[in-house]
N, CA, C and O atoms as CSV, one atom per row, in Angstrom:
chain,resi,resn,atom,element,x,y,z
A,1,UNK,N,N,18.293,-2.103,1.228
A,1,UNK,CA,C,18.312,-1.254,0.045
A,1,UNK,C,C,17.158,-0.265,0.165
A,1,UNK,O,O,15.968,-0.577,0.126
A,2,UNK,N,N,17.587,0.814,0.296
A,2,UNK,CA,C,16.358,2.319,-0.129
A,2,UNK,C,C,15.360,2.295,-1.214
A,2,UNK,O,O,15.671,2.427,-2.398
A,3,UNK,N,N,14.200,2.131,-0.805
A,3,UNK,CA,C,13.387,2.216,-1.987
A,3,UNK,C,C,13.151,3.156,-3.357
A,3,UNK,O,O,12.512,2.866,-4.368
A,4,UNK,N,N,13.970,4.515,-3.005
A,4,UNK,CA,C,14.488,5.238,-4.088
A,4,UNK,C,C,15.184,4.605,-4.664
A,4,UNK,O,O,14.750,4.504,-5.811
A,5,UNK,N,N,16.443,3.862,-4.481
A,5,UNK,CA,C,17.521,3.276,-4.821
A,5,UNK,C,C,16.597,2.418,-6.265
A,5,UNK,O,O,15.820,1.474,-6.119
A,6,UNK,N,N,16.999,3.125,-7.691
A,6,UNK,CA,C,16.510,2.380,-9.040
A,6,UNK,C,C,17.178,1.215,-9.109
A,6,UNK,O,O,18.328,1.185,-8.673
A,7,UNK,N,N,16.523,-0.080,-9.727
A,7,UNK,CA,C,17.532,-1.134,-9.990
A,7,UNK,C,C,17.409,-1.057,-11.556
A,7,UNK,O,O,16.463,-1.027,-12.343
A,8,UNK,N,N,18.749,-1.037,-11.661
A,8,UNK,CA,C,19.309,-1.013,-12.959
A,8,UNK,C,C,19.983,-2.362,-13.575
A,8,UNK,O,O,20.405,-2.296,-14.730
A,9,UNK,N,N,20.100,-3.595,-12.844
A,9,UNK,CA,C,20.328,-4.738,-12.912
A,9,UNK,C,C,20.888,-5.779,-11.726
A,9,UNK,O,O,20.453,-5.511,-10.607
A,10,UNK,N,N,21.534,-6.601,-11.785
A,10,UNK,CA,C,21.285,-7.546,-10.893
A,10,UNK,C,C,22.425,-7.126,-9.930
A,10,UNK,O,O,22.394,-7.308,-8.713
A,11,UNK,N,N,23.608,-6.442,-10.738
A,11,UNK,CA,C,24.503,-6.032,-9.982
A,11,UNK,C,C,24.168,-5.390,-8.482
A,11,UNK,O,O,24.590,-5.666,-7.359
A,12,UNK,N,N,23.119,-4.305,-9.027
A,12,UNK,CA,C,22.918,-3.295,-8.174
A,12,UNK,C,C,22.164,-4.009,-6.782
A,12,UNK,O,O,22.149,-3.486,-5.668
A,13,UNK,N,N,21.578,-5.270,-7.126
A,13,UNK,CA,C,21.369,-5.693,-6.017
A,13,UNK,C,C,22.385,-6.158,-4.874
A,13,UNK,O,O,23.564,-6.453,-5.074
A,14,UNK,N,N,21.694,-6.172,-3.578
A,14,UNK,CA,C,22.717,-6.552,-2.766
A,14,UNK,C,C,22.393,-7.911,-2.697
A,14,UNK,O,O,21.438,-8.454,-3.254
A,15,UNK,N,N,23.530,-8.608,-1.738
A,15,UNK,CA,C,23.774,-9.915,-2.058
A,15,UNK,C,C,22.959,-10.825,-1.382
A,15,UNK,O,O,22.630,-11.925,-1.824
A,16,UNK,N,N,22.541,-10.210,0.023
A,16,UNK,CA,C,21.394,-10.310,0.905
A,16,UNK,C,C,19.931,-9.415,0.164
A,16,UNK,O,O,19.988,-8.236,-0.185
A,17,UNK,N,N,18.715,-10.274,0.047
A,17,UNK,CA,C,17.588,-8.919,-0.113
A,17,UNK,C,C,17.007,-9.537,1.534
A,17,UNK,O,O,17.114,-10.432,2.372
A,18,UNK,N,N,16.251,-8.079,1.123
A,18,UNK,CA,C,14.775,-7.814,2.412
A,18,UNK,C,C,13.312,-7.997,1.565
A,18,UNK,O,O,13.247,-7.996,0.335
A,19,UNK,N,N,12.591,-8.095,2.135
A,19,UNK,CA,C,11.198,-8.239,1.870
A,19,UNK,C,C,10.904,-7.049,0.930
A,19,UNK,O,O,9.944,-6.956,0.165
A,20,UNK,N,N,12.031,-6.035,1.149
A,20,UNK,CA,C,11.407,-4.926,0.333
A,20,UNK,C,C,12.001,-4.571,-0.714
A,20,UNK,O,O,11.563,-3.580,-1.298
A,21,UNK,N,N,13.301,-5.356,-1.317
A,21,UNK,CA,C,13.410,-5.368,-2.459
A,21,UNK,C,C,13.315,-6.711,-3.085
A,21,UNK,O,O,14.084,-7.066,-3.979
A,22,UNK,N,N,12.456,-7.381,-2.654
A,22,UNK,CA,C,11.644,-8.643,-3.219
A,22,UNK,C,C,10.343,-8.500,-3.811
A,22,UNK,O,O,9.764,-9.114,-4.708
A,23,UNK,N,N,9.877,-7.031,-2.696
A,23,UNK,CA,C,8.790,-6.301,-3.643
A,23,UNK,C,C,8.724,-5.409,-4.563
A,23,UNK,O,O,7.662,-5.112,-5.110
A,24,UNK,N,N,9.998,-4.805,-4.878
A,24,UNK,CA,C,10.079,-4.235,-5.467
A,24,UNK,C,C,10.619,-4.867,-7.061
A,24,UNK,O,O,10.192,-4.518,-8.162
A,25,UNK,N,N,11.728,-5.937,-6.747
A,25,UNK,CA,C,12.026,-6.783,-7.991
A,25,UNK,C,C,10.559,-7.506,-8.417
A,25,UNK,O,O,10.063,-7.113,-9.473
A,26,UNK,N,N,10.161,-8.079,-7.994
A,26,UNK,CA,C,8.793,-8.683,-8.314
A,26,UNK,C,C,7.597,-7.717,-8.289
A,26,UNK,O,O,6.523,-8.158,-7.880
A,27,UNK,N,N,7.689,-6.395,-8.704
A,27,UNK,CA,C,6.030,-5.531,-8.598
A,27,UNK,C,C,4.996,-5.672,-7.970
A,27,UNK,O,O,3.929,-5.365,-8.502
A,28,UNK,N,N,5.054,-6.270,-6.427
A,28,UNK,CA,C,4.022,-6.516,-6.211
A,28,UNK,C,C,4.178,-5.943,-4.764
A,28,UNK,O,O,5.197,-5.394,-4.345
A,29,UNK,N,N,2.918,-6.167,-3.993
A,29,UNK,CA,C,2.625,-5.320,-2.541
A,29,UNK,C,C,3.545,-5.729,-1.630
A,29,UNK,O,O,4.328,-6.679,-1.623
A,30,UNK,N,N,3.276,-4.690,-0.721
A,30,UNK,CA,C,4.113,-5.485,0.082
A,30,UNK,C,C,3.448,-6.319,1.150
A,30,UNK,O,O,4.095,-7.014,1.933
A,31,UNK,N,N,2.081,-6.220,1.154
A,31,UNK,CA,C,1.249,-8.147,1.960
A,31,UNK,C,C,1.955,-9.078,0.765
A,31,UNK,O,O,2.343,-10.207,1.066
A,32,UNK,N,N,2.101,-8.617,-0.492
A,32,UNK,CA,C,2.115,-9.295,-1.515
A,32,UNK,C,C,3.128,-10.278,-1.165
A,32,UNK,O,O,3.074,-11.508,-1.123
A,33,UNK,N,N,4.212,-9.321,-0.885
A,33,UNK,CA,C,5.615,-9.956,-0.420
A,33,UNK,C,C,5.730,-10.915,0.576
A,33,UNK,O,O,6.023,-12.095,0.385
A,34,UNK,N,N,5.490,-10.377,1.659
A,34,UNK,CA,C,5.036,-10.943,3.039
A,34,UNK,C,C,4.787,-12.404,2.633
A,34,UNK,O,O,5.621,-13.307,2.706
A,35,UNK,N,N,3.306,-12.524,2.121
A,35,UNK,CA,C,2.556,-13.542,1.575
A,35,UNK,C,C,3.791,-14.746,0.973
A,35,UNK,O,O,4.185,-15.740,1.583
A,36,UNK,N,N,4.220,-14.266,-0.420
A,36,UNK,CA,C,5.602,-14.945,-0.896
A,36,UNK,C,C,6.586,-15.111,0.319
A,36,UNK,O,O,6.350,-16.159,0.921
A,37,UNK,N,N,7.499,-14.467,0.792
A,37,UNK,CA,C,8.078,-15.029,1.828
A,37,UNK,C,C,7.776,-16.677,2.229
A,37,UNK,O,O,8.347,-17.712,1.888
A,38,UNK,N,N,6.841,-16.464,2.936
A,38,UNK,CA,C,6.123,-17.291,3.811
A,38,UNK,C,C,5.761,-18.168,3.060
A,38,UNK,O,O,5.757,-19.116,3.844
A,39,UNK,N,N,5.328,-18.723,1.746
A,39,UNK,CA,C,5.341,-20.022,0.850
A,39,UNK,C,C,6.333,-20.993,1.213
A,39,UNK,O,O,7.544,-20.783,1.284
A,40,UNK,N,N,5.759,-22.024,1.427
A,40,UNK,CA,C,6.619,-23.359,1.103
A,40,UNK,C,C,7.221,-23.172,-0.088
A,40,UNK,O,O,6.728,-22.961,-1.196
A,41,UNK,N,N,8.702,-23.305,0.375
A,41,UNK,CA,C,9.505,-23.414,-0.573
A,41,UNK,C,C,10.566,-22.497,-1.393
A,41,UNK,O,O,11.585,-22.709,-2.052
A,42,UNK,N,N,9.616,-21.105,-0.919
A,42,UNK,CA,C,10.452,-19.877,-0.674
A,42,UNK,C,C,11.972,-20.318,0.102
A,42,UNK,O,O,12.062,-20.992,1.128
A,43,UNK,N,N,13.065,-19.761,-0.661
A,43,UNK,CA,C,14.256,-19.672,0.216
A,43,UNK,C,C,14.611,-18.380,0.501
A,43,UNK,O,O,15.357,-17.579,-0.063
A,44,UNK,N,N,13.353,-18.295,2.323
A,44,UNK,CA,C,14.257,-17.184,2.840
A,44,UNK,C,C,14.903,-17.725,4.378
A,44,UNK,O,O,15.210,-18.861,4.740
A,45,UNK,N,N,14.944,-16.834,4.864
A,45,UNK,CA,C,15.630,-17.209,6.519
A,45,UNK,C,C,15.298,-15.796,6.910
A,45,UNK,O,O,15.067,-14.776,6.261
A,46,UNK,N,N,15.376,-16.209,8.761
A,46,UNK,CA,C,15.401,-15.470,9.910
A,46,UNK,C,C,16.873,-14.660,9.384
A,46,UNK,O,O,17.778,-14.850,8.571
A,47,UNK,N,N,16.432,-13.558,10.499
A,47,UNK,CA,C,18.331,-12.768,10.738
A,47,UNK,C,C,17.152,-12.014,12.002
A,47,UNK,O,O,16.463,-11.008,11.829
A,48,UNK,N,N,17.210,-12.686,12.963
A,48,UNK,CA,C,16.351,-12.184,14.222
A,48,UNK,C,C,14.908,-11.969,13.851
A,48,UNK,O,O,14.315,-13.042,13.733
A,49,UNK,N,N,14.042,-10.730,13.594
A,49,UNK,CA,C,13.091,-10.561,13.603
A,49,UNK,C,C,12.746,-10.279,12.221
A,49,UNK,O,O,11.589,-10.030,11.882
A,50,UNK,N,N,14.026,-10.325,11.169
A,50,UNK,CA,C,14.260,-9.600,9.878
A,50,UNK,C,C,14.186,-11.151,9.207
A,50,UNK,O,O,14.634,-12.203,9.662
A,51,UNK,N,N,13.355,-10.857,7.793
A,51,UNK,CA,C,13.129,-12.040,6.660
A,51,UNK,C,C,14.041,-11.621,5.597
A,51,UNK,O,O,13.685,-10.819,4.734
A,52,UNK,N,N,15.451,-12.251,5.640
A,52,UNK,CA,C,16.384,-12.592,4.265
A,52,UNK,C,C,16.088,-13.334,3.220
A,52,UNK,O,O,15.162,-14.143,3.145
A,53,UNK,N,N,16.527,-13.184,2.761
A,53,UNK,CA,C,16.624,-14.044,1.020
A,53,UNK,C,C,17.964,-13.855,0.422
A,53,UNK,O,O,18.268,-12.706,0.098
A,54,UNK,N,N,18.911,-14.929,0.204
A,54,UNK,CA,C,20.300,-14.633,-0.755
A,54,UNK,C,C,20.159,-14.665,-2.242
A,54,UNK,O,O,19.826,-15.654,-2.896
A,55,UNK,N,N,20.518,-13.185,-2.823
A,55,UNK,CA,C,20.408,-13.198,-4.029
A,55,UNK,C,C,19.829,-14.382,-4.784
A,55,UNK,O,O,18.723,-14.619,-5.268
A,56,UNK,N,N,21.158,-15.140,-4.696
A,56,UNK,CA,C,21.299,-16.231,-5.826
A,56,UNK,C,C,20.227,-16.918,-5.639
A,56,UNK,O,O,19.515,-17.418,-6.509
A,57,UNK,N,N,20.069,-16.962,-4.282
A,57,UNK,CA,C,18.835,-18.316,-3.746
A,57,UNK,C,C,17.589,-18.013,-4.838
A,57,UNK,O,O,17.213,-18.879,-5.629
A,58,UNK,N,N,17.016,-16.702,-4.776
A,58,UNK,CA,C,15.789,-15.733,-4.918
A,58,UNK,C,C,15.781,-16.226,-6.470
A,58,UNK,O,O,15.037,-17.159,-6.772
A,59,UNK,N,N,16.699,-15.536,-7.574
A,59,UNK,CA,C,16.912,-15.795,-8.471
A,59,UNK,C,C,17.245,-17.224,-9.045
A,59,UNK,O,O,16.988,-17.388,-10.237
A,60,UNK,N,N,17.640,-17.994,-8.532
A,60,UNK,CA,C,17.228,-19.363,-8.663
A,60,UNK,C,C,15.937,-20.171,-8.604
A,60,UNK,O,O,15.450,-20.939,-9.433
A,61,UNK,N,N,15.565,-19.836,-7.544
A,61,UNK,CA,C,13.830,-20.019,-7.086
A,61,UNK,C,C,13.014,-19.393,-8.507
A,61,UNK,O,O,12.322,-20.171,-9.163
A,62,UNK,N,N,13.127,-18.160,-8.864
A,62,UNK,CA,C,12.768,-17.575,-9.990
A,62,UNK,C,C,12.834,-18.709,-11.171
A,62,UNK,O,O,11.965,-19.483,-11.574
A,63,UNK,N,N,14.121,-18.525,-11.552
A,63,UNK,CA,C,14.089,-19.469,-12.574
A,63,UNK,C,C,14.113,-20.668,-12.956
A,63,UNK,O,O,14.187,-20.958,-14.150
A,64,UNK,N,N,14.031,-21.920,-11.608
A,64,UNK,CA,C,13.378,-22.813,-11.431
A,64,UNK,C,C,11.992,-23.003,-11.702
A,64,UNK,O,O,11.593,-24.111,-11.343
A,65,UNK,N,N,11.004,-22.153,-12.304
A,65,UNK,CA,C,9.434,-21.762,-11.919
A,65,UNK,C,C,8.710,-21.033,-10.421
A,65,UNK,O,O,7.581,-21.165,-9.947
A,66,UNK,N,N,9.604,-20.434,-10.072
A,66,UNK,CA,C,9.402,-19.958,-8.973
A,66,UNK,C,C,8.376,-21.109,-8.171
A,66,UNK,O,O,7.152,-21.077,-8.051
A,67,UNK,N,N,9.028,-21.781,-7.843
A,67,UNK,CA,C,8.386,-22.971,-6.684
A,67,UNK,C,C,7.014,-23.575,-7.345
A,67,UNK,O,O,6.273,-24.316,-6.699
A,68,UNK,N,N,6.659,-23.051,-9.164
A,68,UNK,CA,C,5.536,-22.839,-9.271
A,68,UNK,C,C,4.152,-23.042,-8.767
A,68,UNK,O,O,3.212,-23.836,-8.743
A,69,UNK,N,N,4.694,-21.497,-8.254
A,69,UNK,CA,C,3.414,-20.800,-7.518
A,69,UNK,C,C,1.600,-20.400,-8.277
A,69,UNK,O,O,1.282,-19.338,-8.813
A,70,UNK,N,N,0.959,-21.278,-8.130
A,70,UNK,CA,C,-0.193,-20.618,-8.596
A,70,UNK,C,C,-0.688,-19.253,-8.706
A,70,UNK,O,O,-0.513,-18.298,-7.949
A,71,UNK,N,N,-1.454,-19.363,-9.987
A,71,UNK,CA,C,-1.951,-17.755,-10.020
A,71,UNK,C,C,-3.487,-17.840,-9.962
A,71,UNK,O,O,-4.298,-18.587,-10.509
A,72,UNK,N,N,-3.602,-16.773,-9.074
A,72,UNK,CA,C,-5.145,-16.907,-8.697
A,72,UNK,C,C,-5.652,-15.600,-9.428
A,72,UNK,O,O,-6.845,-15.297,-9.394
């Protein structure tokens, strides 16, 4: 997804995200992202050298407490 590309709701997401509209749904950097990814417990996966996340997974994780993740 193009980082111009506005999200206007969940639709507009695709069904697969990237790291970069994980940073962009969640407001935060993109080490920020990176960082998340890489948490225990995060549900992402490989696709070769590329870090996925499936929608539903992401948004589940979310509203589970997002793995609750500490805030520092």
């Amino acid at each position: 997804m193009g980082d111009n590309r506005k999200l206007k709701n969940y639709d507009d997401l695709p069904l697969v995200l990237d790291v970069s509209d994980i940073r962009r749904i969640m407001g935060i950097s993109r080490a920020g992202a990176y960082e998340l990814v890489h948490t225990p417990g995060f549900p992402s996966f490989r696709s070769g050298r590329l870090i996925k996340v499936s929608k539903k997974a992401f948004f589940d994780w979310m509203e589970n407490g997002a793995g609750n993740v500490r805030e520092q």
